[in-house]
C-alpha positions in Angstrom: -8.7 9.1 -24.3 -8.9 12.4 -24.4 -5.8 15.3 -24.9 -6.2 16.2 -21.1 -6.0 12.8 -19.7 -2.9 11.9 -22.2 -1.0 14.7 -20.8 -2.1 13.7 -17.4 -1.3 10.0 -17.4 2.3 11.2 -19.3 3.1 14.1 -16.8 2.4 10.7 -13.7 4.8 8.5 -15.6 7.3 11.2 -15.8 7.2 12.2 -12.5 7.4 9.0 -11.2 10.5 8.2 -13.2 11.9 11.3 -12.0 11.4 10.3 -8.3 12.7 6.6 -9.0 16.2 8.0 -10.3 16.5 11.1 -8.2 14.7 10.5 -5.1 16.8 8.0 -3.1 19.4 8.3 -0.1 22.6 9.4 -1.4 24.7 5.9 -0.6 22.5 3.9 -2.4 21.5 4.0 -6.0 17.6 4.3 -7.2 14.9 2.1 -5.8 13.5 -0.5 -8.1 9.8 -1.1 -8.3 10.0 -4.2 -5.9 11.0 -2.0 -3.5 8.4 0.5 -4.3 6.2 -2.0 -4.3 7.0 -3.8 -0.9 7.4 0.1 0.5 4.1 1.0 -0.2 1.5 -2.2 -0.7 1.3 -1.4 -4.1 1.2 -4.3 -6.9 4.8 -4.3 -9.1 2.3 -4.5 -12.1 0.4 -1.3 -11.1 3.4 0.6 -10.6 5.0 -0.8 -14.1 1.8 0.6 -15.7 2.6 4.4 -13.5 6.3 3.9 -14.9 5.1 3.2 -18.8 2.1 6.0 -18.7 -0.3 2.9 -18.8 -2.3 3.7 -16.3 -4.8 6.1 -17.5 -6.5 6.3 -13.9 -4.3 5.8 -10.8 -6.3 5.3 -7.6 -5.5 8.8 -5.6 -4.7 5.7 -2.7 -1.7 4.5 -5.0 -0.7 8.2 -5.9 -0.5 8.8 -2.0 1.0 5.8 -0.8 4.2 6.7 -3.8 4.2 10.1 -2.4 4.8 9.2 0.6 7.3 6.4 -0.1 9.3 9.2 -1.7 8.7 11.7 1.1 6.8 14.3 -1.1 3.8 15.9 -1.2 0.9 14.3 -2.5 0.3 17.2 -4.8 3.4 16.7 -6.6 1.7 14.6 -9.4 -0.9 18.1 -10.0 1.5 21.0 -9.5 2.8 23.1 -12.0 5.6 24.2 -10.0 8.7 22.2 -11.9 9.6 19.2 -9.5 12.8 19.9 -8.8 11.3 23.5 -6.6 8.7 21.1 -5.6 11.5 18.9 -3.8 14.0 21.5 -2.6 10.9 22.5 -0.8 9.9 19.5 0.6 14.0 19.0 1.7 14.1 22.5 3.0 10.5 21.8 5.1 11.9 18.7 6.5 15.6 20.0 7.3 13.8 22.7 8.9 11.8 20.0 11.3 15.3 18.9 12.8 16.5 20.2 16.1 18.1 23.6 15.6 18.0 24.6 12.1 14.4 26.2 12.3 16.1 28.0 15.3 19.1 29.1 13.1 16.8 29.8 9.9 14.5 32.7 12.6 17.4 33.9 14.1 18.9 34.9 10.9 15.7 36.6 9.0 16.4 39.7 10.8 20.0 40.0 9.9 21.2 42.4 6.9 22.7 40.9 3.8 26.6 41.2 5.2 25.9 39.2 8.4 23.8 36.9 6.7 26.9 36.1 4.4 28.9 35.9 7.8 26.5 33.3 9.2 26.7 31.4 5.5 30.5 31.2 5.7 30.3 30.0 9.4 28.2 27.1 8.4 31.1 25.8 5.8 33.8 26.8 8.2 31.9 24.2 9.9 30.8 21.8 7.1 34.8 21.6 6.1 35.8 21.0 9.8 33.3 17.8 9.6 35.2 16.7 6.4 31.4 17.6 4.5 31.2 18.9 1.4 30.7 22.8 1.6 28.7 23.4 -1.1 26.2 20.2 -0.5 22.7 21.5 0.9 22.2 18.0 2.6 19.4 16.8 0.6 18.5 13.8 -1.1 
């Protein structure tokens, strides 16, 4: 095996152990590969070889099916963004989808700096008065 496609098959095993310890709804803890596995038709055995960097040549199928188990782009296992920007992106693109926030998000790329802070502090005004955490962005 070649230099290129050690670093590849390591860079797939490491981001798919990020994604099973980060990548989970907040009241639960990580998924295990069973549940990958039943989540996404995929064999426990070939996503034990993705976890150990066994796998030299995952089928672009199995890389798209864990993608999307994980709700992130399929790209995720090429990019050379770091996957942390990768999945704030991905959070901000879907928080965007739900009902009002891309409404909030345009109305507010006009305003200057000081009323964009006014807007910020309204949201944890708000965030407090539901008994959220007013720092937490809301993603997973």
């Amino acid at each position: 095996m070649t230099e290129a496609a050690r670093e590849g098959v390591a860079r797939i095993a490491a981001t798919f152990n990020y994604l099973l310890d980060n990548r989970h709804p907040q009241e639960r803890g990580p998924y295990s590969i069973p549940e990958v596995a039943t989540g996404t038709g995929i064999s426990e055995s070939t996503l034990k070889q993705m976890k150990a960097g066994a796998n030299d040549n995952p089928k672009i199928n199995t890389l798209v099916a864990v993608a999307k188990f994980f709700d992130v782009p399929p790209d995720i296992w090429v990019t050379d963004k770091p996957l942390n920007e990768v999945l704030i992106d991905r959070d901000l693109h879907n928080a965007m989808r739900d009902a009002g926030i891309e409404s909030i998000a345009l109305r507010s790329k006009d305003l200057n700096p000081e009323n964009r802070r006014l807007v910020a502090d309204m949201i944890t005004v708000a965030r407090k008065s539901q008994g959220l955490d007013p720092e937490e962005s809301g993603a997973s």
